[in-house]
mmCIF file of the N, C-alpha and C atoms, coordinates in Angstrom:
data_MODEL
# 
_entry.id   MODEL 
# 
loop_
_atom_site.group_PDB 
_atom_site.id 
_atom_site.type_symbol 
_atom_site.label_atom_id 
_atom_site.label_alt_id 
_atom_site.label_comp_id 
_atom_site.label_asym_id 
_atom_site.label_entity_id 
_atom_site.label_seq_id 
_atom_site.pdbx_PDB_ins_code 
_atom_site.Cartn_x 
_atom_site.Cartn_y 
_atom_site.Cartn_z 
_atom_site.occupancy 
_atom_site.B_iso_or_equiv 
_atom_site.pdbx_formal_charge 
_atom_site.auth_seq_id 
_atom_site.auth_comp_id 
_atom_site.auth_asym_id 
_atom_site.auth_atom_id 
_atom_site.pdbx_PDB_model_num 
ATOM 1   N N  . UNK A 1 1  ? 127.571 -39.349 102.555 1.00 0.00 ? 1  UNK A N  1 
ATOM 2   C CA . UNK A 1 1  ? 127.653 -37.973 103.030 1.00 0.00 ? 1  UNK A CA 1 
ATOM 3   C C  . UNK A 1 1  ? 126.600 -37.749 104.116 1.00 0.00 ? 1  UNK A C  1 
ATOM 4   N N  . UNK A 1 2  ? 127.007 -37.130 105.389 1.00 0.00 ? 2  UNK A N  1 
ATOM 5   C CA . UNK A 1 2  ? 126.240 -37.100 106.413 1.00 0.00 ? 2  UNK A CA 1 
ATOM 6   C C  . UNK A 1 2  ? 125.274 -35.231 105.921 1.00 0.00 ? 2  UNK A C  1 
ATOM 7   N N  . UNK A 1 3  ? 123.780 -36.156 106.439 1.00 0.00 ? 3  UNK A N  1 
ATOM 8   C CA . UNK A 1 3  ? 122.665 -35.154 105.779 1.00 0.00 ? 3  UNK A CA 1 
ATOM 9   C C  . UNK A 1 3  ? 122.581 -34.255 107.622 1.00 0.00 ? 3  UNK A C  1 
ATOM 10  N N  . UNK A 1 4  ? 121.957 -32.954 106.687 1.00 0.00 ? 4  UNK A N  1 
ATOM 11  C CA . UNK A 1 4  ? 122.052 -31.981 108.064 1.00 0.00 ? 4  UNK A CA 1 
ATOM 12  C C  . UNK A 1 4  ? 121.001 -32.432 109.614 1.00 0.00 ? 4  UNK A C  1 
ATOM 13  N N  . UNK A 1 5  ? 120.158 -33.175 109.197 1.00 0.00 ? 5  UNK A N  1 
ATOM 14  C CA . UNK A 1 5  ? 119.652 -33.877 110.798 1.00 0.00 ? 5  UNK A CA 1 
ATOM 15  C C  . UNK A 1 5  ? 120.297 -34.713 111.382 1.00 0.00 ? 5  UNK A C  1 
ATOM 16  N N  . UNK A 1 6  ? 121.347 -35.348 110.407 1.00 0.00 ? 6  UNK A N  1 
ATOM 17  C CA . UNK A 1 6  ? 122.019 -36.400 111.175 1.00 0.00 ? 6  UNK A CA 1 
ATOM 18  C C  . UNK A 1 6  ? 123.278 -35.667 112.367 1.00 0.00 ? 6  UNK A C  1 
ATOM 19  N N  . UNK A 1 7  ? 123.827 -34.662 111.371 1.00 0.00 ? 7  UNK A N  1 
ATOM 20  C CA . UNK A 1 7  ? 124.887 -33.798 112.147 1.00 0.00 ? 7  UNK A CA 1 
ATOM 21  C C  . UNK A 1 7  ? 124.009 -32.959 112.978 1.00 0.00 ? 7  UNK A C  1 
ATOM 22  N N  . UNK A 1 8  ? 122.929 -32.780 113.600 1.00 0.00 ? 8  UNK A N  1 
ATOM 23  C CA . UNK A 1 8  ? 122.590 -31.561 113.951 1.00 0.00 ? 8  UNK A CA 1 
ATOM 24  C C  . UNK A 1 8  ? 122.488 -32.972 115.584 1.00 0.00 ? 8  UNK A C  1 
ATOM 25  N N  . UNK A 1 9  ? 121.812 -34.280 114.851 1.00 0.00 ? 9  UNK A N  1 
ATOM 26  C CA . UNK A 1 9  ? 121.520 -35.236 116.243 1.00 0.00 ? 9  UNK A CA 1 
ATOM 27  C C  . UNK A 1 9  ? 123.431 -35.663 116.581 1.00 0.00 ? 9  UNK A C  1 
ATOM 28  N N  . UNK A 1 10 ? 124.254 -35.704 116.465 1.00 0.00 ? 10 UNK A N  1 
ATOM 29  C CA . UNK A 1 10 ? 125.620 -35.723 116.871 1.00 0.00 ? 10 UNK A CA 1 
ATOM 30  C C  . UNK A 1 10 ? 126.168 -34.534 117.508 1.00 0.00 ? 10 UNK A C  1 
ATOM 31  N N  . UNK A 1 11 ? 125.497 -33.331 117.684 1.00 0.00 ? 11 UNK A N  1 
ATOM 32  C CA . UNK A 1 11 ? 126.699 -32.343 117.763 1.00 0.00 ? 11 UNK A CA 1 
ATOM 33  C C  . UNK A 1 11 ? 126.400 -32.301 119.676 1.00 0.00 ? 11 UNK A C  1 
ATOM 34  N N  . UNK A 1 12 ? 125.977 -33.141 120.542 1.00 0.00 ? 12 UNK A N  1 
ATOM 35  C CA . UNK A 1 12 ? 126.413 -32.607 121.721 1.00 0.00 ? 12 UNK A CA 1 
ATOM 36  C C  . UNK A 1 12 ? 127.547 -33.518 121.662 1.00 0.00 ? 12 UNK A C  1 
ATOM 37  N N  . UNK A 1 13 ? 127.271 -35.174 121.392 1.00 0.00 ? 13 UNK A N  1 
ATOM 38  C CA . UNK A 1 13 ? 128.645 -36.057 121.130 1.00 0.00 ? 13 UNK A CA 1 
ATOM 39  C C  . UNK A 1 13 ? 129.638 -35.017 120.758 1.00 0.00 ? 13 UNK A C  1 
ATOM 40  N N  . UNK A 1 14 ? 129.544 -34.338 119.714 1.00 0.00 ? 14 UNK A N  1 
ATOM 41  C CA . UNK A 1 14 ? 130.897 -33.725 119.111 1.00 0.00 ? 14 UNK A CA 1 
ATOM 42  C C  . UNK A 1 14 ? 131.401 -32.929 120.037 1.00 0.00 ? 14 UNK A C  1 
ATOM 43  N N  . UNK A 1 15 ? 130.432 -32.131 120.917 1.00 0.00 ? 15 UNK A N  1 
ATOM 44  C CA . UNK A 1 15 ? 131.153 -30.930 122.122 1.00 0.00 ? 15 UNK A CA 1 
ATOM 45  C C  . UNK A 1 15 ? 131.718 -31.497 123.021 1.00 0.00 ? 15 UNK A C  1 
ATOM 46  N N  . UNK A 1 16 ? 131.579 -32.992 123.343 1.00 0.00 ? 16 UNK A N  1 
ATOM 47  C CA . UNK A 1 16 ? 131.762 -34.037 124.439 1.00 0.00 ? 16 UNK A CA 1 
ATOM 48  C C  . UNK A 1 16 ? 133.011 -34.539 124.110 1.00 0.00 ? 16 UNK A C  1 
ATOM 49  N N  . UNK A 1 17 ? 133.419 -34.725 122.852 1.00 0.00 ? 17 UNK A N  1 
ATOM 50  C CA . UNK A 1 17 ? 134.412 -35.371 122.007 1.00 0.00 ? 17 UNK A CA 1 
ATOM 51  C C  . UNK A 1 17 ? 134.547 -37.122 122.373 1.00 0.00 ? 17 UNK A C  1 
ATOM 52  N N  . UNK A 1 18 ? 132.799 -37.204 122.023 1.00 0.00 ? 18 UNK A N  1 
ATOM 53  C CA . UNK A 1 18 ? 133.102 -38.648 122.331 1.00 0.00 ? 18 UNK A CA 1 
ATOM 54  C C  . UNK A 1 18 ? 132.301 -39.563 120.663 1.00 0.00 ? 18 UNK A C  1 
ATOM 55  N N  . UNK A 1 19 ? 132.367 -38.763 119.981 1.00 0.00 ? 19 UNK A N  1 
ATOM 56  C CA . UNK A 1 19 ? 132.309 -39.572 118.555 1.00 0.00 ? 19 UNK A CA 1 
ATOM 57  C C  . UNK A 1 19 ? 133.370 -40.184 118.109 1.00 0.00 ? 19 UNK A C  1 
ATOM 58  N N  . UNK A 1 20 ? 132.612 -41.113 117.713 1.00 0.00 ? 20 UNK A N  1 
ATOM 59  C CA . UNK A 1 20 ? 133.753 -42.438 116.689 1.00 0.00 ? 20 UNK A CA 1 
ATOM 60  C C  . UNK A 1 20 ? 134.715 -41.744 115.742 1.00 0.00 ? 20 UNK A C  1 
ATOM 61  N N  . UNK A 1 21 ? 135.772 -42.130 115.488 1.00 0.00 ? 21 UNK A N  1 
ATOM 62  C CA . UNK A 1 21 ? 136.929 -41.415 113.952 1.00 0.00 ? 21 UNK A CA 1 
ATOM 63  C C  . UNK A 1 21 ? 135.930 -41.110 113.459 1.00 0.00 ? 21 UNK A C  1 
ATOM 64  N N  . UNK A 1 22 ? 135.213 -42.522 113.030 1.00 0.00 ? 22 UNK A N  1 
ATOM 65  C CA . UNK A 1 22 ? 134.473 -42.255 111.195 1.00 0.00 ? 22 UNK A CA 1 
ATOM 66  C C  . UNK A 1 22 ? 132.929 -41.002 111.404 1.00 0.00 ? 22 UNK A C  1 
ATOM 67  N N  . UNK A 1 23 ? 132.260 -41.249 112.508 1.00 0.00 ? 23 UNK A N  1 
ATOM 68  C CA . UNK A 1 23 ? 131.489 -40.041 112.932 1.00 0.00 ? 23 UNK A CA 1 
ATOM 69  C C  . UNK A 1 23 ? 132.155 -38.959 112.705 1.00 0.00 ? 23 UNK A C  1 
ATOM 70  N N  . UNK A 1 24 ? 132.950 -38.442 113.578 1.00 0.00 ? 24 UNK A N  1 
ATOM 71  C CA . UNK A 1 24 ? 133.719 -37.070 113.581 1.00 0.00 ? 24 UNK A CA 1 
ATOM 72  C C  . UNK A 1 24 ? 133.762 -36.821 112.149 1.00 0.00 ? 24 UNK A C  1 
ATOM 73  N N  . UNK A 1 25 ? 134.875 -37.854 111.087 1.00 0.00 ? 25 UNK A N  1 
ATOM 74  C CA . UNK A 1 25 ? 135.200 -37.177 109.845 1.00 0.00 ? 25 UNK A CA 1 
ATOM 75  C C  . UNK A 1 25 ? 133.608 -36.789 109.156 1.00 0.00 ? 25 UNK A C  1 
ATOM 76  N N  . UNK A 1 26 ? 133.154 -37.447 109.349 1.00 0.00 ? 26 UNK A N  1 
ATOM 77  C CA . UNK A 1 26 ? 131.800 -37.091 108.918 1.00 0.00 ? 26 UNK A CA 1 
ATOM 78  C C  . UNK A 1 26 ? 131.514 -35.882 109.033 1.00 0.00 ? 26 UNK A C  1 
ATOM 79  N N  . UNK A 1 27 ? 130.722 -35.883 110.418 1.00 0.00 ? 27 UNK A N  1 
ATOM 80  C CA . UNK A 1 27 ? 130.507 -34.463 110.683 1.00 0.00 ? 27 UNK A CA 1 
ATOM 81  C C  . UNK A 1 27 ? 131.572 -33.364 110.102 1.00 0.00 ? 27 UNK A C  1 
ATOM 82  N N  . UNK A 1 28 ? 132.695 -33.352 110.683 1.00 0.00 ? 28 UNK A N  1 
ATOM 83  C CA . UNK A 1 28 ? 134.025 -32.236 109.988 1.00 0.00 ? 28 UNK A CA 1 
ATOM 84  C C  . UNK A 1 28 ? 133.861 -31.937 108.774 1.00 0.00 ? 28 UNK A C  1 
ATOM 85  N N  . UNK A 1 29 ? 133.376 -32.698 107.372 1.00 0.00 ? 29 UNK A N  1 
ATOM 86  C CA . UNK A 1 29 ? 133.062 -32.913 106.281 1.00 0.00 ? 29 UNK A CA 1 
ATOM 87  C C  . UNK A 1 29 ? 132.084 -31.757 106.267 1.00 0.00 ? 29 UNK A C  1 
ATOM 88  N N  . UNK A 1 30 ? 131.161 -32.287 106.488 1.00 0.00 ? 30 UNK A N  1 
ATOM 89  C CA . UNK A 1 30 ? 129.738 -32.086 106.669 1.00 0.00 ? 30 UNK A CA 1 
ATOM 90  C C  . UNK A 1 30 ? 130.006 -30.522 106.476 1.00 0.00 ? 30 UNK A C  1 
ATOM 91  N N  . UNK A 1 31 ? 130.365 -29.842 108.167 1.00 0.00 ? 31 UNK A N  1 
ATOM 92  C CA . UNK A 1 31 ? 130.080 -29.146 108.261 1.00 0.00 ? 31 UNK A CA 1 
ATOM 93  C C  . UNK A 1 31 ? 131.284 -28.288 107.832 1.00 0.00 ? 31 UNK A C  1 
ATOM 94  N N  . UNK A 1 32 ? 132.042 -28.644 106.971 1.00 0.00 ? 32 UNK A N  1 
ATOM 95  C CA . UNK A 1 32 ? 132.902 -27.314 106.297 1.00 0.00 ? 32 UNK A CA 1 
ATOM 96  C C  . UNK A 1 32 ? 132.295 -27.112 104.977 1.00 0.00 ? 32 UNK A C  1 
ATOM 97  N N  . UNK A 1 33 ? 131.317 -28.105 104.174 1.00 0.00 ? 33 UNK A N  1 
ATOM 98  C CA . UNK A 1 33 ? 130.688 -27.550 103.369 1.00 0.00 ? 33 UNK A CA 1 
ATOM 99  C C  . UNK A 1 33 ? 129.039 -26.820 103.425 1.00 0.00 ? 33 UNK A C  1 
ATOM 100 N N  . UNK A 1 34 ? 128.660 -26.717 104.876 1.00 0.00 ? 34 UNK A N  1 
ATOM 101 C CA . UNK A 1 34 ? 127.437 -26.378 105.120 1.00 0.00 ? 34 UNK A CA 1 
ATOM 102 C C  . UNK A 1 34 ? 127.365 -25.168 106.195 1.00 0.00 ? 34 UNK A C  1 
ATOM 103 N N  . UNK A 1 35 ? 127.015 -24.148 105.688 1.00 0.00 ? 35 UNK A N  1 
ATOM 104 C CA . UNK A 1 35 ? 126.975 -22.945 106.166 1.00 0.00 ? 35 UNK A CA 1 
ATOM 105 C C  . UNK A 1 35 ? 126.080 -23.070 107.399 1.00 0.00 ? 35 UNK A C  1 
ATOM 106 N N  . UNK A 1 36 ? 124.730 -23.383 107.524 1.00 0.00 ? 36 UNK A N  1 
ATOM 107 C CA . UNK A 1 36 ? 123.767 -22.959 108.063 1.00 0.00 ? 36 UNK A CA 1 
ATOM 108 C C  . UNK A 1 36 ? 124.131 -24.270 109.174 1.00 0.00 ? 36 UNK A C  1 
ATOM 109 N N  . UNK A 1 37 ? 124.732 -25.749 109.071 1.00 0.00 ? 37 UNK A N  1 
ATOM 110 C CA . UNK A 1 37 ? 125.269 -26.190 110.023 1.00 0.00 ? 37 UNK A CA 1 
ATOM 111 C C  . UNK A 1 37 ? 126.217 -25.399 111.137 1.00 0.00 ? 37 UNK A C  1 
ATOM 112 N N  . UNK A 1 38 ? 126.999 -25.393 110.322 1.00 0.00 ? 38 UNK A N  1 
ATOM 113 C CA . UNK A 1 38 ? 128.140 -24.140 110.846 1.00 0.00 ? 38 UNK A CA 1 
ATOM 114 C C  . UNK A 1 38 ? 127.558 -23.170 111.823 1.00 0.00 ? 38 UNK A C  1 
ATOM 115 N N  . UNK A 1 39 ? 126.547 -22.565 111.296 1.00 0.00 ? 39 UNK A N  1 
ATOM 116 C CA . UNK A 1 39 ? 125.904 -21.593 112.186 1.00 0.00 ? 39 UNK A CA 1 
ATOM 117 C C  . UNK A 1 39 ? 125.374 -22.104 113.632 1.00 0.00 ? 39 UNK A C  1 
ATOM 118 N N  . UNK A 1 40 ? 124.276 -23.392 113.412 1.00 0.00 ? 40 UNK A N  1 
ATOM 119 C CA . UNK A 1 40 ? 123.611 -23.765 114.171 1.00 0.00 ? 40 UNK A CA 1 
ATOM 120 C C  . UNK A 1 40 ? 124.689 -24.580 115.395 1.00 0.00 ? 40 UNK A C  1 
ATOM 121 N N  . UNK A 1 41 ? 125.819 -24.954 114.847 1.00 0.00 ? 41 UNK A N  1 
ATOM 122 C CA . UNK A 1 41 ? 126.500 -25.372 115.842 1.00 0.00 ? 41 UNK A CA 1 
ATOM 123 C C  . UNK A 1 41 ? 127.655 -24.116 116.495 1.00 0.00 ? 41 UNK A C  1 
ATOM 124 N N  . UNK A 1 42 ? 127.482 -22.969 116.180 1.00 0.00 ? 42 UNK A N  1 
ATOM 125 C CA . UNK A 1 42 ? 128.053 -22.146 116.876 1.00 0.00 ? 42 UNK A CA 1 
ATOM 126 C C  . UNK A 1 42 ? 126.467 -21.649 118.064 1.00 0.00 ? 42 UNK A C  1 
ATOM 127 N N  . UNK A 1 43 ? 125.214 -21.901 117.445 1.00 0.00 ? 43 UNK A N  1 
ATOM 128 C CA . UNK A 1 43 ? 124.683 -20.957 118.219 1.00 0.00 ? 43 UNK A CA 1 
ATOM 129 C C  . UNK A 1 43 ? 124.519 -22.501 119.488 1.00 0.00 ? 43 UNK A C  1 
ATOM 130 N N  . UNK A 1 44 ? 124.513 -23.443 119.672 1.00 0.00 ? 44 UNK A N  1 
ATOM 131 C CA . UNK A 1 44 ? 124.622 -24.943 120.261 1.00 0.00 ? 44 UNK A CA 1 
ATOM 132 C C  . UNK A 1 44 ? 125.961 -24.169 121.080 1.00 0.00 ? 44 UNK A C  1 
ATOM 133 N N  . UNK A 1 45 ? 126.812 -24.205 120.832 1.00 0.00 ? 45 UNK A N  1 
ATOM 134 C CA . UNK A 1 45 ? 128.150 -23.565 121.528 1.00 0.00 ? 45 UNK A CA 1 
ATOM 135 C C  . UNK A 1 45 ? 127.700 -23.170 122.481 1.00 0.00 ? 45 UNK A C  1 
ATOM 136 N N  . UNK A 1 46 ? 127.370 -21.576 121.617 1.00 0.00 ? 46 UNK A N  1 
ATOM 137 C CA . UNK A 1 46 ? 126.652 -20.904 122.785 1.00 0.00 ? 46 UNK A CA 1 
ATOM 138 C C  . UNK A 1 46 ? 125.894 -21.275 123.890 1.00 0.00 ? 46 UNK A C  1 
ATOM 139 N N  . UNK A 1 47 ? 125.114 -21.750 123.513 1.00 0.00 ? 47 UNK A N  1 
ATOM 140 C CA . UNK A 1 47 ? 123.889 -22.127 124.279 1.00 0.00 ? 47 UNK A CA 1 
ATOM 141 C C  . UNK A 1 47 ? 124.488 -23.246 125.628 1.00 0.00 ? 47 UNK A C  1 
ATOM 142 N N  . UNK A 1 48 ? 125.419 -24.121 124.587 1.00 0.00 ? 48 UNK A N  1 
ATOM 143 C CA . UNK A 1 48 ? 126.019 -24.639 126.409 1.00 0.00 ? 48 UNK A CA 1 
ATOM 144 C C  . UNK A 1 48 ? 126.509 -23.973 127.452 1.00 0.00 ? 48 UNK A C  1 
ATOM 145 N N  . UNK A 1 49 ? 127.508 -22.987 126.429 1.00 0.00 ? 49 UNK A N  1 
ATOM 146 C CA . UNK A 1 49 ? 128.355 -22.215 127.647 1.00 0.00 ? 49 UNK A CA 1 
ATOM 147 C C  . UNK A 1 49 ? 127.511 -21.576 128.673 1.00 0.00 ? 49 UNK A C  1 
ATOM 148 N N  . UNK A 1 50 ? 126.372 -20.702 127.946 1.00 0.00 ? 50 UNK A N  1 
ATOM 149 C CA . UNK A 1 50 ? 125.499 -20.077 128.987 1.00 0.00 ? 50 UNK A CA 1 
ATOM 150 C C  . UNK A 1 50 ? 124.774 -21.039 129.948 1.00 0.00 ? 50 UNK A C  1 
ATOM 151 N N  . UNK A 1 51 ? 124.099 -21.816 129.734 1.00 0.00 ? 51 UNK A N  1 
ATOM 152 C CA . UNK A 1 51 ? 123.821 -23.060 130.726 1.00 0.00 ? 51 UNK A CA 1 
ATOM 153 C C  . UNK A 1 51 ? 124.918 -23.170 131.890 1.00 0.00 ? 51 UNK A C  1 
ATOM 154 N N  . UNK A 1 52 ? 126.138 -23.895 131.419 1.00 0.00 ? 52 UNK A N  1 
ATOM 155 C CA . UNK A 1 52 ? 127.027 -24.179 132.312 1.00 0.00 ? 52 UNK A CA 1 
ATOM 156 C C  . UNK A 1 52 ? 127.079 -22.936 133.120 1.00 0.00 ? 52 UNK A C  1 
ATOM 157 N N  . UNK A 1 53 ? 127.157 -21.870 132.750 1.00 0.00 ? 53 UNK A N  1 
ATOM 158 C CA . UNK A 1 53 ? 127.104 -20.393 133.669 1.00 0.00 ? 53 UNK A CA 1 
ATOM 159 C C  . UNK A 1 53 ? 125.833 -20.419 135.042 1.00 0.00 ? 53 UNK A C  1 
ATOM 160 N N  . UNK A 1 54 ? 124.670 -21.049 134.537 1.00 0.00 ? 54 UNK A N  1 
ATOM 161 C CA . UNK A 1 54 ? 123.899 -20.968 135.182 1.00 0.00 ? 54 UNK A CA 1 
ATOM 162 C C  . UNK A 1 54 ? 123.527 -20.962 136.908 1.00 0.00 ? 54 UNK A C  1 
ATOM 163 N N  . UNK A 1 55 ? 123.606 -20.363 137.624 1.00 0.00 ? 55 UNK A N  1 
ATOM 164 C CA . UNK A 1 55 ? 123.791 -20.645 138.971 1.00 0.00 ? 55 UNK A CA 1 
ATOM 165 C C  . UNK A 1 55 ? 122.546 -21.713 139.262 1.00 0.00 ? 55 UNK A C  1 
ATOM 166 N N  . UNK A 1 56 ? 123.079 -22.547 139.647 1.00 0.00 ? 56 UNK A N  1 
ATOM 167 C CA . UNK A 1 56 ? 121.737 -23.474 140.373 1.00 0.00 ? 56 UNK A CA 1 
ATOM 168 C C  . UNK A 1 56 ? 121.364 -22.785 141.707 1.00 0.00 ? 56 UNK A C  1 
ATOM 169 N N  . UNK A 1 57 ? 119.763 -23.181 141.740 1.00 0.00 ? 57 UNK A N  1 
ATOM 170 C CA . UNK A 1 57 ? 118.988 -22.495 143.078 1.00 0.00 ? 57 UNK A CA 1 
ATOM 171 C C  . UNK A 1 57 ? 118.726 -23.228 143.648 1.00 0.00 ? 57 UNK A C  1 
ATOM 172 N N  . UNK A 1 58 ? 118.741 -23.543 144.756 1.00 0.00 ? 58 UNK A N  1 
ATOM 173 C CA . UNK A 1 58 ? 118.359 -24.664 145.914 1.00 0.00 ? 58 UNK A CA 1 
ATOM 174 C C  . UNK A 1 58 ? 117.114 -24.235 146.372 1.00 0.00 ? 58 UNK A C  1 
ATOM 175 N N  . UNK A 1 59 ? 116.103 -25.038 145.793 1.00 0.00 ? 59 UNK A N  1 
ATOM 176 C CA . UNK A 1 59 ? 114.673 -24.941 146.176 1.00 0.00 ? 59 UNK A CA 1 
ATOM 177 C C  . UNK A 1 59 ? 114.397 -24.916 147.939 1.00 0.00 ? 59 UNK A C  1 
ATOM 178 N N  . UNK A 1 60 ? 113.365 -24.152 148.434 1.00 0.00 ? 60 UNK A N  1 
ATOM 179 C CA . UNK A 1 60 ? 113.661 -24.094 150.172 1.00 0.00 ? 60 UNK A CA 1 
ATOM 180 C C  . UNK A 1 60 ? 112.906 -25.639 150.383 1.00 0.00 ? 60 UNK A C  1 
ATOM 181 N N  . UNK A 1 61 ? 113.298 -26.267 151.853 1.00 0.00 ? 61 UNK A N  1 
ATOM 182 C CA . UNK A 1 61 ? 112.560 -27.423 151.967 1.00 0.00 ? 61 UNK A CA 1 
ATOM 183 C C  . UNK A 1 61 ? 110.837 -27.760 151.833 1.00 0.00 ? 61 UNK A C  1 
ATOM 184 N N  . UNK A 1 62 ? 110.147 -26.285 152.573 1.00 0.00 ? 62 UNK A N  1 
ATOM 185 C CA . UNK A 1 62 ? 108.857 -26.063 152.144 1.00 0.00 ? 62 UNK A CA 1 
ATOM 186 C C  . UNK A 1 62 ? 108.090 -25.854 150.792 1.00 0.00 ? 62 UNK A C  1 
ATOM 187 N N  . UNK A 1 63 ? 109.036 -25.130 150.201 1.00 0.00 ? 63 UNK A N  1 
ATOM 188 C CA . UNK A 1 63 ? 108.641 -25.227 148.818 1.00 0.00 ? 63 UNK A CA 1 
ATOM 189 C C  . UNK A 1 63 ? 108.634 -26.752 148.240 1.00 0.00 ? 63 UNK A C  1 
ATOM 190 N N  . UNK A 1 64 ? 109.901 -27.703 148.050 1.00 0.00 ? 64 UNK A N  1 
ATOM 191 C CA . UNK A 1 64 ? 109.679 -28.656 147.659 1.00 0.00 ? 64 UNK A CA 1 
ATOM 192 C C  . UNK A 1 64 ? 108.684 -29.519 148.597 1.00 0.00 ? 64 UNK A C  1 
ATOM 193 N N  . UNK A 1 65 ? 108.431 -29.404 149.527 1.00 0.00 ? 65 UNK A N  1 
ATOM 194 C CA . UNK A 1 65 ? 107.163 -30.362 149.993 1.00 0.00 ? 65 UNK A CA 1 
ATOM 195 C C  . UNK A 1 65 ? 105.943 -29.878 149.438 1.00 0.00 ? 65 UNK A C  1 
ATOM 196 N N  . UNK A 1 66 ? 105.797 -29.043 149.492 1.00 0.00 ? 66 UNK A N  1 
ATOM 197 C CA . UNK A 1 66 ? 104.736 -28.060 148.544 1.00 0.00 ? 66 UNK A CA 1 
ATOM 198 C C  . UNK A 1 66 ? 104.226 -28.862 147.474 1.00 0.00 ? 66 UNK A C  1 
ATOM 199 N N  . UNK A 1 67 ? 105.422 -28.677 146.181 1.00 0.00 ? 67 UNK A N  1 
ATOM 200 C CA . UNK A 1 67 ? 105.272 -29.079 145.202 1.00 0.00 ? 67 UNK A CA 1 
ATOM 201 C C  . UNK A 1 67 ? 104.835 -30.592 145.045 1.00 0.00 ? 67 UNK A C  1 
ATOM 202 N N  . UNK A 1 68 ? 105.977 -31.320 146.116 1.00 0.00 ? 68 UNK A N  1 
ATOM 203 C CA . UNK A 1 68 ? 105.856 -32.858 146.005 1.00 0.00 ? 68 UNK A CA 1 
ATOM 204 C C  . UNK A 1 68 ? 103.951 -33.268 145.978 1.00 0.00 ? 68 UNK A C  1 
ATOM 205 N N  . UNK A 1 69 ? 104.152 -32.690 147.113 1.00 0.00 ? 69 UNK A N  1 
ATOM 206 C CA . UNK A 1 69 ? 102.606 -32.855 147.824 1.00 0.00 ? 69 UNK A CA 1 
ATOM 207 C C  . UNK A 1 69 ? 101.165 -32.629 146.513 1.00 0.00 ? 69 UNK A C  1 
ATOM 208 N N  . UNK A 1 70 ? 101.688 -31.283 145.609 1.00 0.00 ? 70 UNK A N  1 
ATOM 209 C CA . UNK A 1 70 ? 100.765 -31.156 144.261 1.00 0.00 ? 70 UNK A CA 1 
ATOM 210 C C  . UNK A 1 70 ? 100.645 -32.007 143.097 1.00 0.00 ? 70 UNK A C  1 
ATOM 211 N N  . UNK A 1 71 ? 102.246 -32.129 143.173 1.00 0.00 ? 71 UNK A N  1 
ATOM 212 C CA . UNK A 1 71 ? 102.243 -33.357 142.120 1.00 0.00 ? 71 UNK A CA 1 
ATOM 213 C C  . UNK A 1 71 ? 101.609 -34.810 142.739 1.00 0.00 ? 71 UNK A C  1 
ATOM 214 N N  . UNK A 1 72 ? 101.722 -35.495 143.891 1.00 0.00 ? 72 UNK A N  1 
ATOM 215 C CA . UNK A 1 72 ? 100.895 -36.734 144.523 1.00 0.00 ? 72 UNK A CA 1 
ATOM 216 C C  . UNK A 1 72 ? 99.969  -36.380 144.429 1.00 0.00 ? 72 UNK A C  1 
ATOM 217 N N  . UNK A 1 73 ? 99.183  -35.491 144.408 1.00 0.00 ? 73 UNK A N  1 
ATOM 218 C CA . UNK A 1 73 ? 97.324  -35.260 144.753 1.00 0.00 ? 73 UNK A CA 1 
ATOM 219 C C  . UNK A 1 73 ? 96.623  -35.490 144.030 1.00 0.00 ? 73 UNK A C  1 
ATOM 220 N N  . UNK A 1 74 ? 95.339  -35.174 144.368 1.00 0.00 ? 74 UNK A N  1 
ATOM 221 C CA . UNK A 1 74 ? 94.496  -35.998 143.287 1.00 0.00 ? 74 UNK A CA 1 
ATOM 222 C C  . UNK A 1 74 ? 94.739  -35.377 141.471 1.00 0.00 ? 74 UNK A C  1 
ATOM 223 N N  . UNK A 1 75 ? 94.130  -36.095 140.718 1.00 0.00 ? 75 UNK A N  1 
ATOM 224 C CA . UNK A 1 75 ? 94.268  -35.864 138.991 1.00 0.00 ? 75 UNK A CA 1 
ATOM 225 C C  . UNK A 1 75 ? 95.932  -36.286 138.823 1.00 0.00 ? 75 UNK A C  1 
ATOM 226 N N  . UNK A 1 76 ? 96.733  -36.328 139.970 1.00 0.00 ? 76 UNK A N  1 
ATOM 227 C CA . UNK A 1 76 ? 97.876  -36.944 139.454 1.00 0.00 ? 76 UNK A CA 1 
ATOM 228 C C  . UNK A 1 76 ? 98.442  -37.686 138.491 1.00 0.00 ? 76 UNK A C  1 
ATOM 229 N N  . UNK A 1 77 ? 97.710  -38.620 138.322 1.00 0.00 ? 77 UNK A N  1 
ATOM 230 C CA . UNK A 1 77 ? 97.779  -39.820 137.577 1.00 0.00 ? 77 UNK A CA 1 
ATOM 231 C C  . UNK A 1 77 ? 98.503  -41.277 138.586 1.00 0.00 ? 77 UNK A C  1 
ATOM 232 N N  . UNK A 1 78 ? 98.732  -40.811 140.263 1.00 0.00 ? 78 UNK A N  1 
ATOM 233 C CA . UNK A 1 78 ? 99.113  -41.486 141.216 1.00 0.00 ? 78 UNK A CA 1 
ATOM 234 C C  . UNK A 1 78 ? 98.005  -42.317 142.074 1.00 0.00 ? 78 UNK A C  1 
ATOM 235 N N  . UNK A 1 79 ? 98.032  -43.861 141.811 1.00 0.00 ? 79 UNK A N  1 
ATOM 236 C CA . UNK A 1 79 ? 96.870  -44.241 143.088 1.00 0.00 ? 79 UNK A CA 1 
ATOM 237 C C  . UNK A 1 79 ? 97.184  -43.683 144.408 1.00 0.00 ? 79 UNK A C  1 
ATOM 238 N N  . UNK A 1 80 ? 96.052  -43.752 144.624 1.00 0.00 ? 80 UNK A N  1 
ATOM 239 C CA . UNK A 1 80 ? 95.930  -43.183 146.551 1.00 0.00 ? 80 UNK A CA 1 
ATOM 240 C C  . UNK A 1 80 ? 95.285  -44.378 146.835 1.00 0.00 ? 80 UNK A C  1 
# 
């Protein structure tokens, strides 16, 4: 019987629909007798859909040189 960390580490596979038969029945199992699974993979649902909604922002070119430039500098952890 699949324990609730194991189904909780499968469930983007499961939104992907790229688990094995014997995975899937598992999980399916799993989570028709477990409430609080159930839950957590509706609020996982959620949580993709809104992502995918997300408008991506195209950083301006100055800004990312900016940044590049902070992250290379010194305390980096980058030789110079």
């Amino acid at each position: 019987m699949m324990r609730c960390r194991e189904a909780i580490d499968v469930l983007a596979d499961y939104l992907e629909s790229t688990l094995t038969p014997e995975v899937l029945e598992q999980l399916e199992l799993h989570l028709r007798d477990c409430a609080p699974c159930r839950a957590y993979l509706a609020t996982y649902k959620r949580a993709a859909e809104l992502a995918a909604k997300v408008n991506r922002v195209e950083m301006p070119p100055a800004m990312r040189q900016r940044l590049r430039d902070f992250l290379s500098g010194p305390g980096s952890g980058t030789s110079q």
